[in-house]
N, C-alpha and C positions, 0 to 999 in steps of 0.2 A: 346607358340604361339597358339592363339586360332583363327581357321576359320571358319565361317560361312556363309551358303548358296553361297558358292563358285567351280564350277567344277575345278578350279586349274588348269586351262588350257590358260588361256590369260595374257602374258607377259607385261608389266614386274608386274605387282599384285601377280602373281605367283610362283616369283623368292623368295618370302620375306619367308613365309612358307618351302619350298624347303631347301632356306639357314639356315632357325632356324635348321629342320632335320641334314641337312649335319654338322653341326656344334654342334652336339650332345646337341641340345635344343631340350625341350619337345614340339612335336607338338600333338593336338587335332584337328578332324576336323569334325562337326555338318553341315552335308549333305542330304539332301533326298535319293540321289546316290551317289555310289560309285566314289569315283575321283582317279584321276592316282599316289597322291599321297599318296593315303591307305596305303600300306606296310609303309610309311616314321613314320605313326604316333603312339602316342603310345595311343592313344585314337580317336573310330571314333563313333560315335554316329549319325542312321539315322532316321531324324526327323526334323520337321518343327522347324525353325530356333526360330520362339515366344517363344516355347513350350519350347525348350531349356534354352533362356534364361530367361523367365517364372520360369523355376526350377532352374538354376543357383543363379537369384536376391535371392531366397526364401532362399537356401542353403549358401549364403553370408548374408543375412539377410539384404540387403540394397531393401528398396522401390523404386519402379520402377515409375517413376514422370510421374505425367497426360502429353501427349505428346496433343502440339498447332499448330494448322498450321494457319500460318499468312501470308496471300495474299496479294501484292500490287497491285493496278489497277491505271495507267493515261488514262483519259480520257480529251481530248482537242477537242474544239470546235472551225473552223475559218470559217466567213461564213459559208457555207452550208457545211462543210465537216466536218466528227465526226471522229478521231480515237479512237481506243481504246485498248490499250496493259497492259499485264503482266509487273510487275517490278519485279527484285529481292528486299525480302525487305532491304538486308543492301546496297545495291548500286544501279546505275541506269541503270542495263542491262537488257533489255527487251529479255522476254523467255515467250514461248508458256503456258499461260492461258484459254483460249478459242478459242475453235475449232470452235465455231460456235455462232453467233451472231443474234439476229433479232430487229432491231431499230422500236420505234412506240413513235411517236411526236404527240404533242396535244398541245392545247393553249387551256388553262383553260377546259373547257368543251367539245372546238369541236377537233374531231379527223383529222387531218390533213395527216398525212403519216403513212405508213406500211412497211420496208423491204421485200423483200423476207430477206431468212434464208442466212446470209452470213457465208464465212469461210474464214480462213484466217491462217497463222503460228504463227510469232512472234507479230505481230500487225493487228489490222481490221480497213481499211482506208471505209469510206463508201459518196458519197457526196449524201448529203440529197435535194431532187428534189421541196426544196417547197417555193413559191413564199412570201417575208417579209411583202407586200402589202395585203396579204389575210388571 
């Protein structure tokens, strides 16, 4: 059982390692600090978790794949009012993307509005103050 960047302190994550030990499986644990289950392991190595498994892939001989982050964003527009949330991207549960928002509308060339700096959690609801006439 291999752990990393883990204090081995917050149940139940912590049970799983514990029980490999007690059950005379080989436990490893790649820490910065010392964790309470030191004595259990028969390998502890303190050091930034990359760096580890950096040396690990190399010593397996398997490449380490370019890592993607892939963001979803819905933005809906009803009358005058803009949301704009996080998606996860394989489903539709909205989770905190943007802390902080600033809206700025224009028609073609004239500048029409400016937010202040909005915030918001899992979603930024904003109603846009501008008249459809002008």
């Amino acid at each position: 059982c291999l752990v990393l960047g883990s204090s081995l302190r917050i149940p139940p994550a912590a049970y799983v390692p514990q029980t490999v030990a007690e059950r005379g499986g080989k436990l490893a644990i790649g820490n910065l600090q010392l964790t309470p289950m030191a004595s259990l392991a028969q390998l502890n190595i303190h050091a930034l978790c990359d760096d580890l498994m950096r040396g690990l892939m190399a010593k397996l001989d398997i490449p380490i794949p370019e890592w993607e982050l892939h963001r979803r964003v819905r933005i809906t527009i009803q009358k005058q009012k803009i949301k704009i949330m996080g998606l996860d991207v394989d489903q539709d549960i909205p989770y905190t993307l943007f802390s902080r928002v600033r809206i700025f509308v224009r028609q073609g060339t004239l500048f029409k509005y400016e937010s202040k700096q909005l915030t918001g959690r899992e979603f930024i609801e904003h109603k846009i103050p501008v008249n459809d006439s002008t």
